[in-house]
C-alpha positions, 0 to 999 in steps of 0.5 A: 500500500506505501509504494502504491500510495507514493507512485500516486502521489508522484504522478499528481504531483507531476501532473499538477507542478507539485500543488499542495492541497490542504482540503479534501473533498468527496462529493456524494452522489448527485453532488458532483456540481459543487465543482462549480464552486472551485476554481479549476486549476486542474482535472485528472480522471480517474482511469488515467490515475495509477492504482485508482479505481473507477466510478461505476455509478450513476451521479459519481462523474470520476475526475480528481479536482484541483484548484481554490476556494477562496485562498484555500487549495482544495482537492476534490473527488467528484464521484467516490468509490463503495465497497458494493462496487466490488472494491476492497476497503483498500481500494476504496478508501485509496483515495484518501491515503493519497490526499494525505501525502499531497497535503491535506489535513482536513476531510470534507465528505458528503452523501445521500442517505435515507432518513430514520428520524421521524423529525426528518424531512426528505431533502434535510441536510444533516451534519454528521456529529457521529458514525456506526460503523455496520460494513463487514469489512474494516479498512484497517483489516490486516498488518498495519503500517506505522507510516499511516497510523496506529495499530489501535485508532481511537474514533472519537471524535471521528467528525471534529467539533471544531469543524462542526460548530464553524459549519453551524456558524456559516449556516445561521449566518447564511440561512441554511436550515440543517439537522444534526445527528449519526449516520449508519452505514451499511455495505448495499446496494440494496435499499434497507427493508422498512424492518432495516429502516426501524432497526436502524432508528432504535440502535440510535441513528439517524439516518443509513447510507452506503458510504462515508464510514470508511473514508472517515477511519482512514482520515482519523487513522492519518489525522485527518481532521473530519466533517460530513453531511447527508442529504436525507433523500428518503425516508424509511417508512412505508409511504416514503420507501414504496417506490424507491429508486437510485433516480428518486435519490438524486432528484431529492439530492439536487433540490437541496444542492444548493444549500449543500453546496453553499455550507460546505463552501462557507465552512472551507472559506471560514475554516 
């Protein structure tokens, strides 16, 4: 993993004069427009990257972003990887590991999820505060290397505070409704039963999705500090699953993007 992480890092490096990004970002599905926000200075796809996989769903566009916001220099995925893909946790937390050796130290990851919460409303967006972790593998699963982390990672605060109450700030500043809670994630890529749905209410989350969890550890295992939010795009009860579909998914997402798009905007700026 160290040597194929370096080879990488070589390349973009190569690629892009030696840009030292200090901010990551992921872009979940249907949020690849926030790319809108940055100042492209350059625009590498992922098939051309080495030791990178490839995007293979609908609303995850594929091409690394470089370039600012603001004075910040930023890096930003515009479409992630999932391990319903058929990707190892490896593969797709990669990524991340790269981004570490490039520069950053703080994470920006976002998602579409269903909503448990009854308070909730499709199209809420909700700050991430806390994840549970229900994949059946774990990205830090084998021999570990020191150069990354420590053998045994401590996850609290696995979503900085620090980072949270600047986006709280930025989002009654600019008038962005948001919610606050934890996100379970499971493997997919099917939709959860509405006894999945129920389940997940009562161990204490909020909402449930297919990705962010494994991102996360590996930027906690580099020290990376963190932030999230998920666009709630369903919601789990009868009437709200009946005809659920990854399309009702990124219509949901698109009418809230720009609000979306706007706090994680502000919070880079401001942070």
């Amino acid at each position: 993993m160290w040597e194929k992480v370096q080879e990488t890092v070589k390349f973009i490096q190569e690629r892009t004069d030696n840009f030292e990004p200090t901010i990551g970002i992921v872009l979940g599905s249907g949020l690849g427009n926030f790319i809108d926000e940055i100042e492209i200075t350059y625009k590498i796809p992922y098939h051309q990257i080495p030791n990178f996989p490839t995007s293979t769903v609908e609303g995850h566009k594929g091409n690394l972003i470089l370039g600012t916001i603001g004075s910040k220099k930023v890096i930003a995925m515009q479409g992630r990887f999932h391990y319903y893909e058929d990707y190892n946790m490896q593969q797709v937390t990669f990524p991340i590991r790269t981004m570490k050796f490039l520069g950053v130290d703080t994470l920006i990851v976002s998602n579409a999820s269903g909503g448990v919460n009854p308070s909730f409303q499709i199209g809420d967006i909700m700050i991430i505060k806390d994840h549970i972790n229900a994949f059946p593998e774990h990205p830090l699963r084998g021999k570990n290397d020191e150069r990354f982390g420590p053998r045994f990672l401590n996850m609290h605060n696995a979503y900085s505070p620090e980072l949270i109450a600047i986006a709280k700030q930025q989002a009654k500043t600019n008038d962005i409704p948001y919610k606050e809670g934890i996100y379970y994630g499971l493997q997919g890529p099917s939709f959860e039963t509405l006894a999945e749905y129920k389940m997940v209410r009562l161990v204490g989350a909020d909402c449930v999705g297919m990705s962010t969890v494994p991102e996360v550890i590996v930027a906690k295992h580099m020290d990376i500090s963190c932030f999230g939010i998920s666009i709630i795009s369903d919601m789990g009860n009868e009437e709200g699953i009946t005809n659920l579909s990854h399309q009702e998914v990124l219509n949901a997402v698109k009418k809230a993007e720009p609000k979306a798009n706007s706090l994680i905007k502000n919070l880079i700026i401001n942070t």
